[in-house]
Residue frames relative to the residue before (quaternion, step in Angstrom):
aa qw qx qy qz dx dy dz
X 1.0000 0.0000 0.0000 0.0000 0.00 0.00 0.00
X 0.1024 0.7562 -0.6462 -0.0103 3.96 0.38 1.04
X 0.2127 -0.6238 0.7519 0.0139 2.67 -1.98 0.53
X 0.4238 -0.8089 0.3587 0.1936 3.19 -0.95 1.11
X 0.5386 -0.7229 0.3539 0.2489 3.85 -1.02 0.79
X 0.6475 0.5485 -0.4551 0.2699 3.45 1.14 -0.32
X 0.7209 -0.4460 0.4038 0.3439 3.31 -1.09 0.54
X 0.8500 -0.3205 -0.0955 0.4071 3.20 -0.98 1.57
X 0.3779 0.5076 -0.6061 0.4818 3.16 0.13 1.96
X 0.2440 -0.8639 0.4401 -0.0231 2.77 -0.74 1.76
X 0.2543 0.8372 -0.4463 0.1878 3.56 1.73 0.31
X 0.2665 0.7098 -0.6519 0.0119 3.67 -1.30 0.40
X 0.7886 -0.4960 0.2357 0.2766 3.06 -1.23 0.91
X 0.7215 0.3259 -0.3390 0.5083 3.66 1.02 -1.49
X 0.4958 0.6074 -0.3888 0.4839 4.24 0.95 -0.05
X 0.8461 0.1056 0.1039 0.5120 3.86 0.56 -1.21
X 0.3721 -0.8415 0.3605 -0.1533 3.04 0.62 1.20
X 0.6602 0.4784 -0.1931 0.5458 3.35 0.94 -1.62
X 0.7369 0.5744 -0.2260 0.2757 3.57 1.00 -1.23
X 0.4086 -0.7021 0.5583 0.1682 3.29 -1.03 0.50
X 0.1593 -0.7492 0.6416 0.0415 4.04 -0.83 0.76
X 0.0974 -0.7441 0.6592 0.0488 3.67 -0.44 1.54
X 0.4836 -0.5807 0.5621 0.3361 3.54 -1.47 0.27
X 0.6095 -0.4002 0.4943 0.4733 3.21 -1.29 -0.46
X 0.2145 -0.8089 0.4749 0.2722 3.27 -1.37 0.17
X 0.6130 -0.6215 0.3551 0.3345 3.45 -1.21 0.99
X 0.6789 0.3575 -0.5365 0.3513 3.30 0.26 0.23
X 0.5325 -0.6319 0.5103 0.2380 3.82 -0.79 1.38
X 0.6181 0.2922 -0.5189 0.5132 4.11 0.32 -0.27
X 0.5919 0.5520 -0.4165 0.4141 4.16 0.47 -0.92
X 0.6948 0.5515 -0.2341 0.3979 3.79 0.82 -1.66
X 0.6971 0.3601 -0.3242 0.5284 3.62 1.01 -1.06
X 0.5532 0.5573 -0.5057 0.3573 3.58 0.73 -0.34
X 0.7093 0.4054 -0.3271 0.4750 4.01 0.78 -0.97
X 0.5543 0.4781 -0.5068 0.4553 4.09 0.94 -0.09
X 0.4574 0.5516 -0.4140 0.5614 3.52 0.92 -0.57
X 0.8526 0.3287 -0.2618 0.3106 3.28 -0.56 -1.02
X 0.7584 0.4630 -0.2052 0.4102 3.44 0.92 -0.62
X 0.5794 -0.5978 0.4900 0.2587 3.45 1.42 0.08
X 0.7023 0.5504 -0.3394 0.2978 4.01 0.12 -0.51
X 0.3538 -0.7959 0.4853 0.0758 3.62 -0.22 1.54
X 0.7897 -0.0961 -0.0124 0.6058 3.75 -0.67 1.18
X 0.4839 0.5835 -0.5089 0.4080 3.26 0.21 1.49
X 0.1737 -0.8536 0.4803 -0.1024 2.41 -0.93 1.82
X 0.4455 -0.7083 0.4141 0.3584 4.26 0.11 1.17
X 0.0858 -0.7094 0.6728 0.1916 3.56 -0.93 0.54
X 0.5601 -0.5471 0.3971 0.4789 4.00 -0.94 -0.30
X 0.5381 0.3761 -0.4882 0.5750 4.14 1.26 0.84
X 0.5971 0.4046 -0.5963 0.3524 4.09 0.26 0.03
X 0.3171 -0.6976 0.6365 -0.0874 3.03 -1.60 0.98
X 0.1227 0.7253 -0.6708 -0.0947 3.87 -1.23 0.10
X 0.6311 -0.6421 0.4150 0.1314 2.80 -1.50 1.39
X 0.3788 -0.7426 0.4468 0.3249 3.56 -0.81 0.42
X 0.2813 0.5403 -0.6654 0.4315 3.55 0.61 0.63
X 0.8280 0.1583 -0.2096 0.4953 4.16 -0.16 -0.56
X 0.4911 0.3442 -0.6230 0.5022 3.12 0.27 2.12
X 0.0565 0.8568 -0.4892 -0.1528 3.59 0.19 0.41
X 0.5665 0.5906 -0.2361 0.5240 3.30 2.12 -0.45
X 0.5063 -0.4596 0.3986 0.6112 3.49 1.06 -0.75
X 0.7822 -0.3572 0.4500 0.2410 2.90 -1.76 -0.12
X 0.7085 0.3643 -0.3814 0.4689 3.61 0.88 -0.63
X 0.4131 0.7723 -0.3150 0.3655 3.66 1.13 -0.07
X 0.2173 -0.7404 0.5634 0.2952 3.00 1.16 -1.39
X 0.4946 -0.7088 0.2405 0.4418 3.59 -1.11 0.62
X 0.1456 -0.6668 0.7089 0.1782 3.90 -1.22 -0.06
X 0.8026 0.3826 -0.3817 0.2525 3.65 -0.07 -0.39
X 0.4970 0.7672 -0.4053 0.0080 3.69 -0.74 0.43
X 0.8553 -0.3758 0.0142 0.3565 3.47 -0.80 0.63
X 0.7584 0.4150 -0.2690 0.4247 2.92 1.91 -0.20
X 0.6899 0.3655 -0.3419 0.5230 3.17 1.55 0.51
X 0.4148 0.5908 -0.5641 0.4009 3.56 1.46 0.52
X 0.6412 -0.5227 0.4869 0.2805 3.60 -1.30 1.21
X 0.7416 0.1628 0.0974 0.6435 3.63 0.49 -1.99
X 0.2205 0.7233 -0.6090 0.2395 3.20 0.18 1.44
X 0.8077 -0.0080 -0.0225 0.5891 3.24 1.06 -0.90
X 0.2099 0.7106 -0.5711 0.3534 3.70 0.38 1.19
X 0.0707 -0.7810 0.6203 0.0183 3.21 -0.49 1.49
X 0.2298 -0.6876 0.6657 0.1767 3.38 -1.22 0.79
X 0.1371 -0.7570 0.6187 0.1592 3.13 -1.64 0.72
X 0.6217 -0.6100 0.4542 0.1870 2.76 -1.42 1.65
X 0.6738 -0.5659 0.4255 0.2113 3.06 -1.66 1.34
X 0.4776 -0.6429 0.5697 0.1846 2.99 -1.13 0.86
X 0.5380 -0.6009 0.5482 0.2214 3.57 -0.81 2.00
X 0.5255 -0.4972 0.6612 0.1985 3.64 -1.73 1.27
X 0.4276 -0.5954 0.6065 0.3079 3.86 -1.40 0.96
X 0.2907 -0.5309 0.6092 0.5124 3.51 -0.87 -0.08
X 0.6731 -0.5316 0.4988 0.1251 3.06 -1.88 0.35
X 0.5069 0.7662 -0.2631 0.2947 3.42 1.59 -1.06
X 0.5604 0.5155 -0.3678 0.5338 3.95 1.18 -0.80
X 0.8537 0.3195 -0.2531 0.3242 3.24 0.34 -1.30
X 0.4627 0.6191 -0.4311 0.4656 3.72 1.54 -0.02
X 0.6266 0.4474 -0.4301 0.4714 3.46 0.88 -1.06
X 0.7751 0.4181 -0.3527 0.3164 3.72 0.03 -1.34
X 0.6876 0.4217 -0.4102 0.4256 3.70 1.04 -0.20
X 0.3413 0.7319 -0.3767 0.4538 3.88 1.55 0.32
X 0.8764 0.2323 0.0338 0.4205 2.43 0.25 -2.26
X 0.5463 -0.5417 0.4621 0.4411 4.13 1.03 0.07
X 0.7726 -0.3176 0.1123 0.5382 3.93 -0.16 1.00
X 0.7861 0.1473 -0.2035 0.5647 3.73 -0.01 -0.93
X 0.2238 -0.7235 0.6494 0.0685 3.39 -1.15 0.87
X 0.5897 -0.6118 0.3514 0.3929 3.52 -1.30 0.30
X 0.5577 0.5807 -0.3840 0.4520 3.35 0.92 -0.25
X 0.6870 0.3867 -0.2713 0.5521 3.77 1.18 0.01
X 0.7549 -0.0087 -0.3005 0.5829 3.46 1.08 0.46
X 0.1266 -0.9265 0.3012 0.1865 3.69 -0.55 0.56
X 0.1966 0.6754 -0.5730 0.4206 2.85 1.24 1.68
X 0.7587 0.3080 -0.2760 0.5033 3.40 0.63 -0.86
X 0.5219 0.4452 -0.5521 0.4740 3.54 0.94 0.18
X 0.6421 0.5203 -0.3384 0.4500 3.82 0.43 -0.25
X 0.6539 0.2817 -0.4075 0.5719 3.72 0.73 -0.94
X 0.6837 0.4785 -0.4464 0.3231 4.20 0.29 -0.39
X 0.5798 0.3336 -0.4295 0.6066 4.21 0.80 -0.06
X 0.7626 0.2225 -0.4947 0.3525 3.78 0.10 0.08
X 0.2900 0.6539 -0.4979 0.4903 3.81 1.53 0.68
X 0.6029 0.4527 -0.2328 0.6143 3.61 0.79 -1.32
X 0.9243 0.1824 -0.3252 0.0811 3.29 -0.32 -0.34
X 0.2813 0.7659 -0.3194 0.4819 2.81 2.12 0.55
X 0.6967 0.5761 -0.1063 0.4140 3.07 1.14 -1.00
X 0.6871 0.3406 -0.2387 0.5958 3.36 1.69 -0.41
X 0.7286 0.4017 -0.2711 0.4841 3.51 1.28 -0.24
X 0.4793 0.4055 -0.5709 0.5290 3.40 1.25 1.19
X 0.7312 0.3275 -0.4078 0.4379 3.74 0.58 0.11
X 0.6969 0.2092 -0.3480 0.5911 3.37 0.72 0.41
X 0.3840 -0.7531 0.5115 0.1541 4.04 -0.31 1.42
X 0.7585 0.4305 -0.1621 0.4616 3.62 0.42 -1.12
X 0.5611 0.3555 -0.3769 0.6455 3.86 0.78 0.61
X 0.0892 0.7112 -0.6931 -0.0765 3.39 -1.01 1.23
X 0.0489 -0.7389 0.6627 0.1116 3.75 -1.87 -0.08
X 0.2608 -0.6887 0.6754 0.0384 3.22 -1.06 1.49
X 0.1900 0.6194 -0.7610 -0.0328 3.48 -1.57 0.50
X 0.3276 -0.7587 0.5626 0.0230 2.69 -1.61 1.25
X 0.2349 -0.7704 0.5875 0.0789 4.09 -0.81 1.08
């Protein structure tokens, strides 16, 4: 289960799958070229540190170049749109004359058994009882 060493990059293998986790390489001019590149005071490679291929965008013989501090839109948070009110308060209150029934729900209760009085005088043989 590697996990990579550069500095704030949270890749690991059981998380990112897709990725790939190169060792260091053994040649020491190639090796000092990726400590360079990665930024990582008094760090020393053992034979389990690993970088992820997400900071090889060239391959691997490149060496890495990509990472969180030189990606542009690395860390640009967008904020998420701001959900639509429902309309429904202000339909009631223009219905009902300023207070609507949805702002008190007694009168939202005495106004559906208004409504349904109203359908069970045109149809006799359906009755409904509500009790307050």
């Amino acid at each position: 289960m590697p996990q990579c060493c550069v500095p704030m990059c949270t890749n690991r293998s059981e998380l990112n799958p897709e990725l790939s986790f190169y060792r260091f390489p053994a040649d020491d001019k190639e090796k000092k070229h990726w400590l360079q590149a990665i930024r990582r005071k008094d760090f020393t490679p053992t034979c389990n540190s690993r970088v992820c291929s997400w900071h090889f965008p060239d391959g691997k013989s490149a060496g890495p170049s990509k990472f969180k501090w030189n990606e542009k839109n690395s860390f640009i948070y967008t904020v998420p749109e701001k959900r639509k009110k429902r309309k429904l308060k202000k339909l009631a209150k223009d219905i009902y004359g300023g207070q609507g029934p949805l702002d008190n729900p007694l009168m939202l209760l005495a106004s559906v058994a208004a409504s349904v009085q109203e359908d069970t005088r045109s149809s006799p043989t359906s009755s409904v009882s509500f009790e307050i």
